[in-house]
N, C-alpha and C positions, 0 to 999 in steps of 0.2 A: 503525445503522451507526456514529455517532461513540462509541456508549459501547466497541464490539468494536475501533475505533483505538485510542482515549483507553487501553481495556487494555493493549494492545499496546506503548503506547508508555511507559505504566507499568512494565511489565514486561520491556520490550526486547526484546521478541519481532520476532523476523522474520514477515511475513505475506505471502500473494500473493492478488495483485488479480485481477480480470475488469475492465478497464477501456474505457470509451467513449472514443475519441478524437475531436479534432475533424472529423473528416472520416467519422465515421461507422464506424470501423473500432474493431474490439473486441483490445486483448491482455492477453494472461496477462502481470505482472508482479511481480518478488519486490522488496521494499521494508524498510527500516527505519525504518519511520515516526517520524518525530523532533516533529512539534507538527500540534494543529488550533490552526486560527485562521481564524475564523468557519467559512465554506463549503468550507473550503482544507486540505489537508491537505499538510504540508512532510512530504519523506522522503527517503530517497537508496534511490535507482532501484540495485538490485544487477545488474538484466536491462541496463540502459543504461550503468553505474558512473558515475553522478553525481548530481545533485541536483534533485529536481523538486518540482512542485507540482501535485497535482491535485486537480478540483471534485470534491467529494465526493456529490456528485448522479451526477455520471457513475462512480462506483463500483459496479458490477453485484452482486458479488461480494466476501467476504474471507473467508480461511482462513490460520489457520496456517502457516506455511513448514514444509514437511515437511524435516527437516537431512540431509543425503546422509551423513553421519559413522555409522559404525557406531559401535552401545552397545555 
């Protein structure tokens, strides 16, 4: 899981999450992951527009950001 962030945030790729939340509940979220630092991953939340931090234990899921922009 942190080597497919650590890419990401190489590469400045937008990615979307499957994410555990505290309370138990799971959401989809699209992110630009900006650093890991230890267990943590910093990113600005594009689904919330701002900046978060989450456990990277509670990351179910990561994929690509599919870009809504026609090629």
């Amino acid at each position: 899981m942190v080597k497919e962030l650590q890419r990401a945030i190489d590469h400045q790729q937008h990615i979307q999450i499957i994410y555990l939340g505290r309370e138990g509940q799971t959401t989809m979220r699209t992110l630009r992951p900006m650093e890991v630092t230890g267990d943590r991953l910093k990113a600005y939340c594009l689904t919330r527009k701002a900046p978060r931090v989450f456990v990277i234990d509670n990351i179910l899921a990561v994929a690509p950001a599919v870009s809504s922009r026609a090629v």
